[in-house]
C-alpha positions as CSV (number, residue, x, y, z in Angstrom):
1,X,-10.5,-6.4,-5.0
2,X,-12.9,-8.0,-7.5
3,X,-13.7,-10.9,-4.8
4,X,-14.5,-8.1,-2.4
5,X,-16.8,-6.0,-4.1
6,X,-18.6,-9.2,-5.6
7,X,-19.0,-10.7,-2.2
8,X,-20.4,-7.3,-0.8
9,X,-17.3,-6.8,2.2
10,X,-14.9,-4.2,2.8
11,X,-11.9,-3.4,-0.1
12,X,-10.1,-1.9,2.5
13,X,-10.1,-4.7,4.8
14,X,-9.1,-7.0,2.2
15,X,-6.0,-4.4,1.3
16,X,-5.3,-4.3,5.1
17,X,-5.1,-8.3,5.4
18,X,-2.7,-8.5,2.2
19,X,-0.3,-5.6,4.0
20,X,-0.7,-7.1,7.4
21,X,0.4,-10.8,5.1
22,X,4.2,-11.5,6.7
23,X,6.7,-11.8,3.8
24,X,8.4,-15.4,5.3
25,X,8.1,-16.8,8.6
26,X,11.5,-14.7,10.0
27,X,10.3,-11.3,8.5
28,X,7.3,-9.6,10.2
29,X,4.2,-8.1,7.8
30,X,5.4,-4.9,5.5
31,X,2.7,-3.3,7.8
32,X,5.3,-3.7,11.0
33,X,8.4,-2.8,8.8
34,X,6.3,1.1,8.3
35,X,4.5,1.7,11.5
36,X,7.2,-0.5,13.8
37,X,4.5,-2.5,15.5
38,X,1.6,-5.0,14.6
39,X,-1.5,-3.9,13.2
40,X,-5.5,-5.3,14.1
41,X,-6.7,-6.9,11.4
42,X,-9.1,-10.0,10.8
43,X,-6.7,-12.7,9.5
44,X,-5.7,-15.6,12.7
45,X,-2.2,-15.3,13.0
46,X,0.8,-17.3,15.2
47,X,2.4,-14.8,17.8
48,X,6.2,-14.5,16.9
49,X,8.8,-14.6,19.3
50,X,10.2,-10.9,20.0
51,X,13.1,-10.0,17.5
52,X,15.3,-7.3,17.8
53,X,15.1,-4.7,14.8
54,X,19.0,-5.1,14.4
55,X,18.0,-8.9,13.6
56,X,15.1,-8.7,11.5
57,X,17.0,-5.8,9.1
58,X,20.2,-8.1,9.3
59,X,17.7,-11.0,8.0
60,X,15.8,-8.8,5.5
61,X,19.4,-7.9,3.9
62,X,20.6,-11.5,4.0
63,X,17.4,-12.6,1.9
64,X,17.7,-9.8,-0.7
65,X,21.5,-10.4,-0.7
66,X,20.4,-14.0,-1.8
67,X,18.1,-12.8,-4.2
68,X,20.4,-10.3,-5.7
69,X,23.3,-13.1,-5.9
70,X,20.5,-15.4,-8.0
71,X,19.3,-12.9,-9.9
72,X,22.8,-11.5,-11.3
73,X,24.1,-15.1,-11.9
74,X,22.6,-14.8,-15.9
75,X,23.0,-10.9,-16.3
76,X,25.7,-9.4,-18.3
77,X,26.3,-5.8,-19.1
78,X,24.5,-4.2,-21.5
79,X,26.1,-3.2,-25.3
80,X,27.3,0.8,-25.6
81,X,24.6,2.5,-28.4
82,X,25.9,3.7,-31.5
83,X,25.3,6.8,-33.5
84,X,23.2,5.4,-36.4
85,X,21.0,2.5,-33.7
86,X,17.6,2.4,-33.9
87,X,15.9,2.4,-30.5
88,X,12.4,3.5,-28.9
89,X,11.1,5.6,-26.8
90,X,8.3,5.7,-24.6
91,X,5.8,8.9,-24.1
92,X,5.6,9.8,-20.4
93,X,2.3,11.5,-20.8
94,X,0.4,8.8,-23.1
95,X,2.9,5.5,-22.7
96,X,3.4,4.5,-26.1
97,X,6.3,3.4,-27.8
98,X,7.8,5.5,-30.4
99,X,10.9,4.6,-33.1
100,X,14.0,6.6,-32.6
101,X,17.5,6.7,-33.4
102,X,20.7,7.5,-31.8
103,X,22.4,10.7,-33.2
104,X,25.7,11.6,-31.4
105,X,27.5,10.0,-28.6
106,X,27.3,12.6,-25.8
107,X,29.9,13.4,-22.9
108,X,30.3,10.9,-20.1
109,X,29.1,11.8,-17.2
110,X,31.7,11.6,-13.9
């Protein structure tokens, strides 16, 4: 947005070419995945063949099927708090971190 408002063109037209941005080669532009068809927009783009929504949702859920797989690989549960643990807590209203401690252990919930 910087690059836009220095060079004197349009934010919105930069937002719009970043949306209308595919997100691989398979998967249309997150643009087509909310209003179901292509957009105008400035950027030269390569016209796909025609997909099937039942095969670009079957490809979107492979990929973050993949990702997920990857990304759980070095994850491991995380430790129950104790009564006595320090911890902290962040202020909705003005986002900073505050020291707390755990009292009680409460009921599980179903």
């Amino acid at each position: 947005m910087k690059k836009a408002t220095a060079t004197n063109t349009d934010p919105l037209m930069a937002w719009l070419c970043l949306w209308a941005t595919p997100i691989n080669s398979t998967l249309p532009s997150p643009v087509e995945f909310l209003f179901g068809r292509p957009i105008q927009h400035n950027l030269p783009k390569k016209i796909p063949k025609c997909k099937t929504t039942e095969e670009v949702t079957s490809r979107l859920l492979h990929g973050q099927a993949t990702q997920k797989y990857y990304h759980d690989r070095n994850t491991k549960p995380l430790q129950p708090l104790k009564p006595g643990q320090g911890i902290n807590i962040q202020d909705p209203r003005t986002q900073i971190w505050k020291p707390a401690g755990i009292k009680k252990k409460i009921q599980e919930v179903p």
